[in-house]
C-alpha positions as CSV (number, residue, x, y, z in Angstrom):
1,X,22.4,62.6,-189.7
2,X,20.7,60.3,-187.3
3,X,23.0,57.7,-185.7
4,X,19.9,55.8,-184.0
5,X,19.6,52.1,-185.2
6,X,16.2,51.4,-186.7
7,X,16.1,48.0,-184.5
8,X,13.3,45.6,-182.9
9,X,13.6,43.0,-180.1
10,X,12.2,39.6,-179.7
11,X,13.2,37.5,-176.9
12,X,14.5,35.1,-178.7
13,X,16.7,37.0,-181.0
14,X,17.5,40.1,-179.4
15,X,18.7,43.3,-181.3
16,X,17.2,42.8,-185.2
17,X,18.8,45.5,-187.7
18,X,15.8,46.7,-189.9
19,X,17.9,47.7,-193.0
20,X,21.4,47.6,-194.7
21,X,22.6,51.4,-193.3
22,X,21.7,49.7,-190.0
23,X,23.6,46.8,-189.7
24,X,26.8,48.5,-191.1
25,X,26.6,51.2,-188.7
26,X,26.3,48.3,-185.7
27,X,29.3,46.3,-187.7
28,X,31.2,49.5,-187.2
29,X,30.5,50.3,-184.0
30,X,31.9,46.5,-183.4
31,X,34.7,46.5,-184.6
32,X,35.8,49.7,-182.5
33,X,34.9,48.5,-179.3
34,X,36.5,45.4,-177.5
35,X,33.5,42.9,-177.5
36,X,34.9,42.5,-181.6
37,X,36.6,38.8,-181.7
38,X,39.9,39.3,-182.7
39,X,39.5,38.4,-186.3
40,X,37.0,41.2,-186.6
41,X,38.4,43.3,-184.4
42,X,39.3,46.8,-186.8
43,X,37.1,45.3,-189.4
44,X,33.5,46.6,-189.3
45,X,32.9,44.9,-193.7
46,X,34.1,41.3,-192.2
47,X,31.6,42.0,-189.2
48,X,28.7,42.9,-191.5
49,X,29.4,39.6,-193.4
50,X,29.4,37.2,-190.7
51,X,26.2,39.3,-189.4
52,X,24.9,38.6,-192.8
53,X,26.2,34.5,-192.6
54,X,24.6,33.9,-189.4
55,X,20.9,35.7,-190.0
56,X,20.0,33.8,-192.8
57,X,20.3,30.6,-190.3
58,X,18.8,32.3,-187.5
59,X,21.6,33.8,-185.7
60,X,21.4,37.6,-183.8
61,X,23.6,40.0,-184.7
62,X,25.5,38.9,-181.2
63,X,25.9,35.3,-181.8
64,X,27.0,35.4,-185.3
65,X,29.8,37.6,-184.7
66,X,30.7,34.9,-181.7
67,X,29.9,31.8,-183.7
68,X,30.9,32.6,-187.3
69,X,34.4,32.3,-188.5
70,X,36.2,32.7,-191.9
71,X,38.8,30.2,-192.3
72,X,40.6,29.8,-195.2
73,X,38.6,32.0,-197.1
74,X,35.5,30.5,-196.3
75,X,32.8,31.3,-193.8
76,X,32.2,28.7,-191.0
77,X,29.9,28.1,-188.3
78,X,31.6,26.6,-184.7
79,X,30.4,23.5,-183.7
80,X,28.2,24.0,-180.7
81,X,26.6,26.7,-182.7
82,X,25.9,24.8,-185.2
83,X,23.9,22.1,-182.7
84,X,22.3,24.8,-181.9
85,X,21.0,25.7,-185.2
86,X,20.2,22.6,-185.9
87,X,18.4,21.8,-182.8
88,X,16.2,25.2,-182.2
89,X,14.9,24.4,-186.2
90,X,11.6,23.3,-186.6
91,X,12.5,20.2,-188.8
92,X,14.9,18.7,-186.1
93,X,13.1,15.9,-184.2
94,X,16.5,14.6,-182.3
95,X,20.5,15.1,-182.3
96,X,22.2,12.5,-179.9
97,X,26.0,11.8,-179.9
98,X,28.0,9.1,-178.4
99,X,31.3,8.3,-178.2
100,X,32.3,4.2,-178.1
101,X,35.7,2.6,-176.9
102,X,38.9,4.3,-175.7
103,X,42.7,4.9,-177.1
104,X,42.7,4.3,-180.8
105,X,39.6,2.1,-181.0
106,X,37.4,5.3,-180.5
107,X,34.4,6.1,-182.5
108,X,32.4,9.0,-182.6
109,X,28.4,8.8,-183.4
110,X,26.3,11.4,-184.0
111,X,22.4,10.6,-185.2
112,X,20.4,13.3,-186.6
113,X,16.6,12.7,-186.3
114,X,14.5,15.4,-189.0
115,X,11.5,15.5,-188.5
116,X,8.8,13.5,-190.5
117,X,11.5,11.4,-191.7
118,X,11.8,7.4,-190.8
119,X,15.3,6.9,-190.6
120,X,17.7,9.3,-188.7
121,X,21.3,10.3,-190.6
122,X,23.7,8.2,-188.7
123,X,27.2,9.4,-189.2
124,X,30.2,7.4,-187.6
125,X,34.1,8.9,-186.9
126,X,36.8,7.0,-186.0
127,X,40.3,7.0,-185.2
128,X,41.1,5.1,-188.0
129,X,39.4,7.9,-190.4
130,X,41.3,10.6,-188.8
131,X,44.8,8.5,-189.6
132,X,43.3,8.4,-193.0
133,X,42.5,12.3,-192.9
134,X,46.2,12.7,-191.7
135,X,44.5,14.3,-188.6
136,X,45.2,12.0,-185.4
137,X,48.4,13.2,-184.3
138,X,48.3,16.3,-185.3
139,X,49.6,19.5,-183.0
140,X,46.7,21.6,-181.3
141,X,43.4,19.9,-180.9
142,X,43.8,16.6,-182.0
143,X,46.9,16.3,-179.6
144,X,45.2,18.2,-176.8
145,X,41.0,17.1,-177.1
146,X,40.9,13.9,-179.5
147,X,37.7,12.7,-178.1
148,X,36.2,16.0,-178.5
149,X,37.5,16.6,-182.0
150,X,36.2,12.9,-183.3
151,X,32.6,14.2,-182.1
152,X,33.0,17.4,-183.8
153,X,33.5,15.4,-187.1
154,X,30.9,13.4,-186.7
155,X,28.3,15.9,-186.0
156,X,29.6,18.6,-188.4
157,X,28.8,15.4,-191.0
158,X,25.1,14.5,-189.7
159,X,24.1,17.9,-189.5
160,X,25.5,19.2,-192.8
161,X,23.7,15.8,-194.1
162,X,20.0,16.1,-192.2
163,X,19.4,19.8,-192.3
164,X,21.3,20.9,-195.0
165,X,18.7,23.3,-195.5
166,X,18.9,24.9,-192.1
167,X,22.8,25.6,-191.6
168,X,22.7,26.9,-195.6
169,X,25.8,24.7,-196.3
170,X,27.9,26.2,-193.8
171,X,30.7,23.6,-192.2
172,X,31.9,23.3,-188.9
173,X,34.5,25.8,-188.3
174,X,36.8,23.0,-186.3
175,X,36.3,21.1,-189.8
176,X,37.5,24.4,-192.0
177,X,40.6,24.3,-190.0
178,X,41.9,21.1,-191.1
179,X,41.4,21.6,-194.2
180,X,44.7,22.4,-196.5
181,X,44.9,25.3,-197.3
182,X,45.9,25.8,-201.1
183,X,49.4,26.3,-202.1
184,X,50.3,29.7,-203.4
185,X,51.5,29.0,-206.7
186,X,53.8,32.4,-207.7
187,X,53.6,33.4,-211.3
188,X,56.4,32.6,-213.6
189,X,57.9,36.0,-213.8
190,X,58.7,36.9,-218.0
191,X,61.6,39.2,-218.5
192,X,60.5,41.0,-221.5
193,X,63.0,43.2,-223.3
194,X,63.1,46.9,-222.2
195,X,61.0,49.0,-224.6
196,X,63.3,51.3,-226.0
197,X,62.3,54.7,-225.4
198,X,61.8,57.5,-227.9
199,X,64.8,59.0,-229.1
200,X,64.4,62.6,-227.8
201,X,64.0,64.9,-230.1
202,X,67.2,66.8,-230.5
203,X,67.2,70.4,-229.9
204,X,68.8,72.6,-232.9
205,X,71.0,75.5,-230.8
206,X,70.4,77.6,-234.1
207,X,66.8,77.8,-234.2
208,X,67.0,78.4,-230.5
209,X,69.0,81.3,-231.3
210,X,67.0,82.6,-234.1
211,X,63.9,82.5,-231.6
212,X,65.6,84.3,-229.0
213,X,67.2,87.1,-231.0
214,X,63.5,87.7,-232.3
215,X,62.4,87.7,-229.1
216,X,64.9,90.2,-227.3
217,X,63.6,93.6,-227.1
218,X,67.0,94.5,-225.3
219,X,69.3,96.3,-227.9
220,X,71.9,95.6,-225.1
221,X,71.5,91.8,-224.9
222,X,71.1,91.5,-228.5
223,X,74.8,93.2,-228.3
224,X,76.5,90.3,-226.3
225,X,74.3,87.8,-228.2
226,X,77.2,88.7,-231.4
227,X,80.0,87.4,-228.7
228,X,78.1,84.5,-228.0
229,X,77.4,83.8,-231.5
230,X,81.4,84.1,-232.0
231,X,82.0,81.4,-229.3
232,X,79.6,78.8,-230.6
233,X,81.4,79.1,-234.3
234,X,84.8,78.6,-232.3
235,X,83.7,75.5,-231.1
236,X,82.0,74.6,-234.0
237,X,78.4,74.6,-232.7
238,X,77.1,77.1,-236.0
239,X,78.5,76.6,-239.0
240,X,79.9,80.0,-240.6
241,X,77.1,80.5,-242.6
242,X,74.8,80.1,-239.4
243,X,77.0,82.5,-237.3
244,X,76.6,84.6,-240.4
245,X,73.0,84.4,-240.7
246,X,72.3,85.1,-236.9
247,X,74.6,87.9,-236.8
248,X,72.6,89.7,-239.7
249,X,69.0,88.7,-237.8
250,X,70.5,90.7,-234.8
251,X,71.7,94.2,-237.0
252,X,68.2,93.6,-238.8
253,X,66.9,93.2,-235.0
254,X,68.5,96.3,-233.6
255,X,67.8,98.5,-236.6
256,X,64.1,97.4,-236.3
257,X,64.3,98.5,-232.2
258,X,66.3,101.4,-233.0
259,X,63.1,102.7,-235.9
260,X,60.9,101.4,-233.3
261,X,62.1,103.8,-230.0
262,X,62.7,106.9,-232.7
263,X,59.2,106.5,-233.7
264,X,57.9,106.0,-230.5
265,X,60.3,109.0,-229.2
């Protein structure tokens, strides 16, 4: 089987996969080889999925395994990609972002300008939202970058709410990560009573013994089956009349062998 990719290039877009069988076979060869981000890295069905995120809002194959993420169970784009959607669409007129005062009287602005529209979606974050959000403060990017992370929220807003049709409802992935993720909620665990098992069905040492003596061919055997047949009365595993009746199924046994070999003879 051919391991060509059916593919065509644009200069815009780069490598396009012309059909399913294509695009898993690129996933695959991905996720083998070290330009896989680490959360794809090993996983060629995550890599076709993010390939599958990003082309419905225009991404290459490339750039969507660079710029979409799933966090928390849910597929994100990051946030300079997702200018970048927004601003290489043909319904965006203008994206502009500012960022006013310092310390804790920050504000983020980001004003999204769609084309044919009069008014722009103006979208404001503050400090004051992100104490509300729980999020100023917190360890890793708010701590390290807070200017950059109040413009993040603002724009992942105004875009999401100007061209919601262009990034297909995706939110920022710096957004995603902020979000809590759901408690794992463990199920009650029921002790149910043991189901009692089948009694076995007990095995009658008679009939056991009045299927082997049919079955014995050896006039031998059938001899020391009488001295077993004594032992088992002894300790009380026939009852007298069984010993008796097994002891007269083996002379009827032998006799029948014994008629048997003479005619045979």
């Amino acid at each position: 089987m051919s391991t060509e990719l059916s593919t065509t290039t644009t200069p815009a877009r780069g490598l396009a996969l012309a059909s399913f069988d294509d695009a898993f076979r690129f996933a695959t060869m991905v996720a083998k080889s070290d330009f896989a981000p680490k959360d794809f890295k090993g996983k060629p069905e995550s890599c076709l999925l993010a390939i599958q995120h990003g082309s419905e809002i225009g991404l290459s194959p490339m750039q969507s395994l660079q710029n979409i993420a799933c966090i928390n169970g849910r597929p994100a784009i990051w946030g300079d990609a997702a200018m970048a959607v927004a601003m290489a669409s043909a319904v965006c007129e203008s994206v502009t972002e500012t960022i006013d005062g310092e310390g804790e009287n920050m504000v983020a602005t980001c004003t999204a300008k769609r084309r044919g529209y009069e008014r722009p979606t103006v979208v404001r974050f503050s400090v004051a939202d992100a104490k509300k959000a729980s999020l100023w403060g917190k360890s890793g990017p708010w701590t390290q970058y807070p200017r950059r992370m109040l413009q993040l929220r603002a724009r992942g807003f105004a875009l999401r709410d100007a061209f919601p049709d262009v990034l297909k409802g995706l939110v920022t992935a710096e957004e995603a990560q902020d979000y809590p993720t759901a408690p794992v909620t463990a199920e009650p665990v029921v002790v149910r009573p043991a189901t009692p098992q089948p009694a076995q069905e007990r095995v009658d040492p008679y009939e056991v013994a009045k299927a082997a003596i049919d079955a014995e061919r050896d006039i031998a055997k059938l001899d020391r089956m009488r001295g077993h047949i004594d032992k088992r009365l002894k300790d009380k595993t026939f009852t007298p009349f069984q010993a008796d009746e097994l002891l007269d199924q083996i002379h009827a046994r032998v006799e029948f062998l014994e008629a048997e070999s003479e005619v045979t003879a």
